[in-house]
C-alpha positions as CSV (number, residue, x, y, z in Angstrom):
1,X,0.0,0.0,0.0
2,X,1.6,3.4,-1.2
3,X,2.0,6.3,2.1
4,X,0.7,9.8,1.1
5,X,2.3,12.3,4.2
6,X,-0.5,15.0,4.6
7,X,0.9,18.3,6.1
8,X,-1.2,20.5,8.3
9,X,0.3,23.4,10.2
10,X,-3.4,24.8,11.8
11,X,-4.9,21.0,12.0
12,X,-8.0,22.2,14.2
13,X,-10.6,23.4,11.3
14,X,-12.7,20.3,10.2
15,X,-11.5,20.9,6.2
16,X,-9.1,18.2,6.3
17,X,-11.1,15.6,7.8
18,X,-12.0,14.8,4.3
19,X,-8.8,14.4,2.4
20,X,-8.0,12.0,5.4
21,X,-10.9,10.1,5.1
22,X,-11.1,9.4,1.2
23,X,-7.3,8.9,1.1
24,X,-7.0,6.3,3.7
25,X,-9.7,4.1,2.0
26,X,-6.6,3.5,-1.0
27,X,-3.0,4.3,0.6
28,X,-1.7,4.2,3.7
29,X,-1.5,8.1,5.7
30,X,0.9,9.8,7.8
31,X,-0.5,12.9,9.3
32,X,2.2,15.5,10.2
33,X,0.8,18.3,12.0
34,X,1.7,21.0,14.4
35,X,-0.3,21.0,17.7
36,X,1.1,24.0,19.4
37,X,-1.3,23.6,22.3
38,X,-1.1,20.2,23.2
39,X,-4.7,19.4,22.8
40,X,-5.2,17.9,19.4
41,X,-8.6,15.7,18.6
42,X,-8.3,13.7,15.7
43,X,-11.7,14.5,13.4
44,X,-11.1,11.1,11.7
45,X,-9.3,7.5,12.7
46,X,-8.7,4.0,11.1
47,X,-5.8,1.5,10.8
48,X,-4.6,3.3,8.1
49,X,-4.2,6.6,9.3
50,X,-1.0,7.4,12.0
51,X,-0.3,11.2,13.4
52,X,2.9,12.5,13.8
53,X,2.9,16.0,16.3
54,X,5.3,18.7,16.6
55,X,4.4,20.0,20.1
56,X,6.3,23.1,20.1
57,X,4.1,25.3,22.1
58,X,2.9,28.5,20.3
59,X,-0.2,31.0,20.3
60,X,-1.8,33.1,17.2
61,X,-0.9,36.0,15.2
62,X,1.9,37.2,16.6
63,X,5.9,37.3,15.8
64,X,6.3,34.9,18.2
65,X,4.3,32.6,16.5
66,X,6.2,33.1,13.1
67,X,9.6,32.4,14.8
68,X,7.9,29.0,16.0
69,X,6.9,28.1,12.6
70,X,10.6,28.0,11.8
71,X,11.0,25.2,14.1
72,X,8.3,23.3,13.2
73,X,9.2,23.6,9.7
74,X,12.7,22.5,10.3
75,X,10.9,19.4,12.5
76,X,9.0,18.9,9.3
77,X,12.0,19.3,7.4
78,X,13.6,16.6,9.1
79,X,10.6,13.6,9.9
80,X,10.0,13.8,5.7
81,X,13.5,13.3,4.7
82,X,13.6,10.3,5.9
83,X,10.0,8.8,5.5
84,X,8.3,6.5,3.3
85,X,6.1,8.1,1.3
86,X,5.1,8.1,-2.7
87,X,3.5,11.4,-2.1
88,X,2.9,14.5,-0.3
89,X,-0.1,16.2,0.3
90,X,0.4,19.8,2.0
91,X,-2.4,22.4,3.0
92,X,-2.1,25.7,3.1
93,X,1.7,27.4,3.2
94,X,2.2,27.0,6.4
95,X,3.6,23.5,5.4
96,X,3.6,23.9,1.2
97,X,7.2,25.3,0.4
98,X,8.5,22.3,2.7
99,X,6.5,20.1,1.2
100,X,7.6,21.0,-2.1
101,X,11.0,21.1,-1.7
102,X,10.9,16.9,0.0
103,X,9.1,16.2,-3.0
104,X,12.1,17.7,-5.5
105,X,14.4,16.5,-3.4
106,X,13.2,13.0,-3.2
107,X,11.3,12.7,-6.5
108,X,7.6,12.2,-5.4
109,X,4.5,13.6,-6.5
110,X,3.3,16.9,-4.8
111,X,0.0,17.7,-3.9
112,X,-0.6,21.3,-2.9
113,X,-4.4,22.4,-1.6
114,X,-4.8,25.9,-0.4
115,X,-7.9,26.6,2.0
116,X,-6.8,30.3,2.4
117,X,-3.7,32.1,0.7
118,X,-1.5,32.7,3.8
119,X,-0.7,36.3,2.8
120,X,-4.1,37.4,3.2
121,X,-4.5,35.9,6.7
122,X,-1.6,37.5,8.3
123,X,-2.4,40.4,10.9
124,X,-2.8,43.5,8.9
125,X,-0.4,45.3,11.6
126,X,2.0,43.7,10.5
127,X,4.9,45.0,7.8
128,X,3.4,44.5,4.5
129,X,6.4,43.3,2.5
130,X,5.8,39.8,5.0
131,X,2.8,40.2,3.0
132,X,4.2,40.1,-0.7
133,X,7.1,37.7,0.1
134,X,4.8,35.3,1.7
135,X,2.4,35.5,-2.0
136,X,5.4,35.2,-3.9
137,X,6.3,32.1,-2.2
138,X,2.9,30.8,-2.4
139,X,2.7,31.1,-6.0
140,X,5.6,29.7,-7.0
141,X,4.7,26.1,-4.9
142,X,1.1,26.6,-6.5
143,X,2.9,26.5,-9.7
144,X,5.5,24.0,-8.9
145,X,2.6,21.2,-8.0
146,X,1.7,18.5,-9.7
147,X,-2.0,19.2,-8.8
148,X,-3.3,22.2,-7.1
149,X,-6.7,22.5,-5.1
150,X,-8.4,25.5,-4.4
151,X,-11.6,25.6,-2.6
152,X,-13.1,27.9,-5.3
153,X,-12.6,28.4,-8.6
154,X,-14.2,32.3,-7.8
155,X,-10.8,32.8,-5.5
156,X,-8.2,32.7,-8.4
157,X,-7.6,36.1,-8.4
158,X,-6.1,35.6,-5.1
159,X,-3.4,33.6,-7.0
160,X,-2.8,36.4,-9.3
161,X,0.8,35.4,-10.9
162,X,0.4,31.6,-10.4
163,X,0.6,28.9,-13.2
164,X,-0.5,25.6,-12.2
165,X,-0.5,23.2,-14.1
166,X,-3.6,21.8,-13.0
167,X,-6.1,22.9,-10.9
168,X,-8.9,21.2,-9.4
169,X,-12.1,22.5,-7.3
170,X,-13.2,21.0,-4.3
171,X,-15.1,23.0,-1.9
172,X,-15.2,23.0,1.6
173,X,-18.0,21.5,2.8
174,X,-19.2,19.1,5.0
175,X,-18.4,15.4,5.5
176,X,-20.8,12.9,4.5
177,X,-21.2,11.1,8.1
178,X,-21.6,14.8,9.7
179,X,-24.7,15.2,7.9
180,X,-27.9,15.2,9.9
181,X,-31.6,14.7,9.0
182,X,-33.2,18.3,7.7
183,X,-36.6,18.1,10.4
184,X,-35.4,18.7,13.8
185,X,-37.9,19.6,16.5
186,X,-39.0,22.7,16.9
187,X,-38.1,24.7,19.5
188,X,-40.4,27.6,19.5
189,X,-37.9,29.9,19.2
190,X,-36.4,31.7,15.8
191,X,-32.8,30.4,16.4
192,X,-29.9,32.7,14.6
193,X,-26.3,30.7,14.3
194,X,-22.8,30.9,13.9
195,X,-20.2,27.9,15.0
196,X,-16.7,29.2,13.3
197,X,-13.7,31.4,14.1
198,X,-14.0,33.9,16.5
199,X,-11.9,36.3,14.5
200,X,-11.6,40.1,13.6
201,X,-13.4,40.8,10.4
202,X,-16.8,38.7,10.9
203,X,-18.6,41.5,12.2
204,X,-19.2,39.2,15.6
205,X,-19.8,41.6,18.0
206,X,-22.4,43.1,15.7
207,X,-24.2,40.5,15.2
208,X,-24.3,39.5,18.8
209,X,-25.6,43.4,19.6
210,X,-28.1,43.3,16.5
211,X,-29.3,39.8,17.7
212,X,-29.5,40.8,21.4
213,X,-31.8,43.3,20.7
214,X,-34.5,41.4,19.0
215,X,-34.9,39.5,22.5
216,X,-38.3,41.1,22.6
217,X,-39.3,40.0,19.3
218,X,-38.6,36.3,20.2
219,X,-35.1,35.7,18.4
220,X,-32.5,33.6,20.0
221,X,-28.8,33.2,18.9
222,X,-26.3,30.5,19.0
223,X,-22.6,31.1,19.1
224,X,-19.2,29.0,19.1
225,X,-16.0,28.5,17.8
226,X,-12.8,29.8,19.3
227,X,-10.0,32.3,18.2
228,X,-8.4,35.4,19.3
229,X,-11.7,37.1,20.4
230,X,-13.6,34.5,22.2
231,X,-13.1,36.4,25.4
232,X,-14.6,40.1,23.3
233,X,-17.5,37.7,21.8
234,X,-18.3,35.8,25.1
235,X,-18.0,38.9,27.7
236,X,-20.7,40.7,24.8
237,X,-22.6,37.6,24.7
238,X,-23.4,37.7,28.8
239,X,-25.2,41.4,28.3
240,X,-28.5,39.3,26.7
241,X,-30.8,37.3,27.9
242,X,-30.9,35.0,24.4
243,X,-27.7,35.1,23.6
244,X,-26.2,31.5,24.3
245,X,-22.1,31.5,23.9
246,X,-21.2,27.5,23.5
247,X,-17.6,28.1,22.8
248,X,-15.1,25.6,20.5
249,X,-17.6,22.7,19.7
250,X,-16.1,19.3,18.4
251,X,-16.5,19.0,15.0
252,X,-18.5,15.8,14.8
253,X,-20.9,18.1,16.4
254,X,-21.1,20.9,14.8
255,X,-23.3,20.3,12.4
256,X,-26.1,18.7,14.6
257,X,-26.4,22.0,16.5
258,X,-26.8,23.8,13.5
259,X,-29.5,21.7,12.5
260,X,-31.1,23.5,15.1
261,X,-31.0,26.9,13.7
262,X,-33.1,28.4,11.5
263,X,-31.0,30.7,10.1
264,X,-27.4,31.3,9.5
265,X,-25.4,34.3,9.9
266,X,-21.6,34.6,8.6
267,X,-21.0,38.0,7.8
268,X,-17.2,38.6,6.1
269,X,-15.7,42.2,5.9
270,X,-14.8,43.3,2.3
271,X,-12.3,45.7,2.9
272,X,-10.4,42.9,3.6
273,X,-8.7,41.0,1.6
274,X,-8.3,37.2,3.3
275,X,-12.4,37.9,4.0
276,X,-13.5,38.9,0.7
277,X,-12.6,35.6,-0.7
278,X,-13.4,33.4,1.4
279,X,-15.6,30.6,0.4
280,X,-16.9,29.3,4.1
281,X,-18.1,26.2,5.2
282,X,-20.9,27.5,6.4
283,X,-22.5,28.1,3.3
284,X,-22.1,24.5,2.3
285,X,-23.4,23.5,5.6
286,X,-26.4,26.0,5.2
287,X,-27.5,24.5,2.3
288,X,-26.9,20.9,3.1
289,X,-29.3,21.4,6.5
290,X,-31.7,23.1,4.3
291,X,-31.5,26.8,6.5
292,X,-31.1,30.3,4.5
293,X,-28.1,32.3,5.3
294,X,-27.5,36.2,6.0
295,X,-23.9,37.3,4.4
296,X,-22.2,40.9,3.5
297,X,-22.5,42.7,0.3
298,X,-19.6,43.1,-1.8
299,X,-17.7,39.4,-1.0
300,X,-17.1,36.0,-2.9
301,X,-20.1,34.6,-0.6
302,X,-22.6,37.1,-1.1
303,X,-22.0,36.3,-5.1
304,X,-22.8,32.8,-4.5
305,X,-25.5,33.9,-2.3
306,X,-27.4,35.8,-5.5
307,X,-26.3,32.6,-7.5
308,X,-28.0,30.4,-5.3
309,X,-30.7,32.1,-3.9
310,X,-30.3,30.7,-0.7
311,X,-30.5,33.6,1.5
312,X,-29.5,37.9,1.5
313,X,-27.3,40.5,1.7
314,X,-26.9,42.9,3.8
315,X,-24.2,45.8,4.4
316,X,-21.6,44.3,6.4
317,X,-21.4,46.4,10.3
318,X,-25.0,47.6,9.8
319,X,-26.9,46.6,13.2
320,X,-30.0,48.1,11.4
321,X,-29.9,46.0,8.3
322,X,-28.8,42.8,10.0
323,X,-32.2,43.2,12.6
324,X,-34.6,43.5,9.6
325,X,-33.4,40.9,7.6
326,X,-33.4,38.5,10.8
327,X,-37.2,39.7,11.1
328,X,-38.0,39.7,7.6
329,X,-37.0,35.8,7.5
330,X,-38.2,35.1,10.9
331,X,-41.5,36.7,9.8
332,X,-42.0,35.3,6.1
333,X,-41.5,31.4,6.5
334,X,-42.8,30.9,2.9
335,X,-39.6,32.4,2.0
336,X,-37.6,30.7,4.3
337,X,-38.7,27.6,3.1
338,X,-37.8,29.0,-0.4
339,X,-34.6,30.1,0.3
340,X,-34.2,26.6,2.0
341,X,-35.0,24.7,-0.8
342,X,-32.9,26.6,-3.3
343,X,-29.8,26.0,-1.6
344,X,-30.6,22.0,-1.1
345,X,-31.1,21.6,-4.6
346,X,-28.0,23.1,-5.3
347,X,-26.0,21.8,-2.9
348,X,-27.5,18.4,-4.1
349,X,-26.8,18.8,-7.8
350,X,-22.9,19.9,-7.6
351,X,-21.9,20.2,-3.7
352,X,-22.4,16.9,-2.2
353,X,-19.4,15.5,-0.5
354,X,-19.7,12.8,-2.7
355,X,-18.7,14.7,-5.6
356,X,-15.9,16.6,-3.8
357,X,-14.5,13.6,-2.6
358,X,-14.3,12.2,-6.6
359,X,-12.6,15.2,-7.2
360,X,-10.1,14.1,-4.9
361,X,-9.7,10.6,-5.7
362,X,-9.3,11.6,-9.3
363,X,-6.5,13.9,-7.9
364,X,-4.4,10.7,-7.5
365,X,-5.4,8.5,-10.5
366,X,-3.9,12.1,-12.5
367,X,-0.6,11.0,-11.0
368,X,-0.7,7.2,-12.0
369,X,-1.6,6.1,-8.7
């Protein structure tokens, strides 16, 4: 059985739970990822699947942090030198340009699948020609791969400068066994969620403010996730009397608490670069549990969004906007239903794991597998 070495630097989003999974039903994998705080859960497990840590302790979005990277690079560096493997799949930079070079090196196909570009996600304090080098580098390992993955074809723009020589779309969505049936008891309440990263730029606090104020009008909210805010969103959170903070919720669960909303909210800034683009999971995750989803104007999301016509658009930081579109759902359920509907069929048609996870396996049969 042939070894693929998958590389994760940030292993605690669920987006990789799927390459693991459909790879380790055909080869043999070897996880190498960095868990900086000690406290790793693995979102998938079977005999052939082994994970190799670096522990070196670090936090987020800092210089600190960066320095750190160097050594666990350098511990990357050295486990793949000597490993078996017949290929490598890296996510993301934080592991790609070491990936790439082992793969030279040692003559082995190269796999390189970006979930974010990392210049966009860097802190925007910080000096931008970190910025520009950190692209640069990206695109020359996007263009030095045998097969590169981007979770959107909309997001090439980000790559401007690349030239793979293949690229292949796979979006990130759910996994097949976190799927959970669409009627789920009712409540009596009109539930607005959001489980994700509790980051700068998502208009959290907003939200939780715009929300908090509908108490009266019998709307409840639902947040989770963890990040460099959590303490901001859950200190805000405490000020309402139907505002429930959950914090970081395991990922096998994730989905069967948002079967409990009734409507999703993932807001992205677009001023900013790294949220302009992004192509969430929650919108995949939306549409799969059959719920309509309130994003910002002017970003990749809200385009899919009119595509779809699976939810609105609001002006992102507006309190005002974000109340009346939670009341016009909340009130209208014809067209929540709708909106419901639209995005199942077309999450159905082209977005069903089962058709990402082709995508992938046809990855390897492109390389001779």
């Amino acid at each position: 059985m042939k070894t693929v070495a998958v590389l994760r630097a940030f292993p605690k989003d669920a987006t990789w739970g799927k390459v693991l999974k459909v790879l380790s039903r055909e080869f043999k994998v070897d996880c190498y990822i960095w868990d900086r705080q000690r406290d790793y859960v693995p979102i998938v497990e079977n005999e052939n699947i082994s994970y190799l840590r670096c522990t070196i302790r670090a936090g987020f979005y800092n210089l600190s942090t960066l320095l750190k990277m160097l050594l666990f690079e350098i511990w990357l560096l050295y486990k793949l030198l000597f490993a078996r493997l017949d290929f490598i799949h890296a996510i993301d930079l934080g592991t790609g340009l070491v990936g790439l070079c082992i793969a030279k090196l040692r003559k082995k196909y190269f796999i390189y699948y970006c979930i974010d570009p990392y210049y966009v996600i860097l802190p925007a304090h910080w000096p931008k020609f970190i910025g520009d080098v950190a692209r640069r580098i990206e695109n020359f390992v996007i263009s030095q791969a045998d097969i590169f993955i981007i979770t959107d074809l909309l997001r090439m723009p980000q790559h401007k400068g690349a030239t793979p020589k293949t690229v292949v779309e796979i979006a990130n969505g759910p996994m097949l066994e976190h799927l959970v049936p669409e009627n789920n008891p009712d409540s009596g309440e009109f539930v607005v969620g959001y489980i994700g990263a509790l980051i700068e730029g998502r208009n959290l606090l907003t939200v939780v403010d715009a929300i908090g104020e509908l108490a009266n009008d019998g709307v409840t909210m639902v947040i989770g996730g963890y990040g460099p805010i959590e303490h901001h969103v859950k200190e805000r959170s405490k000020k309402y009397r139907n505002i429930r903070f959950i914090g970081e919720v395991p990922n096998h669960v994730v989905m069967k608490i948002e079967g409990t909303f009734d409507l999703f909210a993932y807001m992205c800034d677009p001023e900013n670069e790294g949220h302009r683009w992004v192509s969430p999971n929650k919108l995949f995750e939306s549409m799969a549990l059959k719920k309509p989803i309130i994003v910002a104007k002017g970003t990749l999301v809200a385009k899919r969004v009119a595509s779809f016509g699976n939810g609105l658009s609001i002006q992102y930081g507006s309190k005002d906007e974000l109340k009346k579109a939670v009341l016009l759902l909340k009130n209208t359920p014809q067209l929540r239903r709708e909106m419901g509907e639209k995005g199942k069929n077309e999450f159905e048609e082209n977005w069903r794991p089962e058709i990402m996870e082709e995508r992938l396996k046809e990855c390897y049969a492109k390389l001779g597998r």
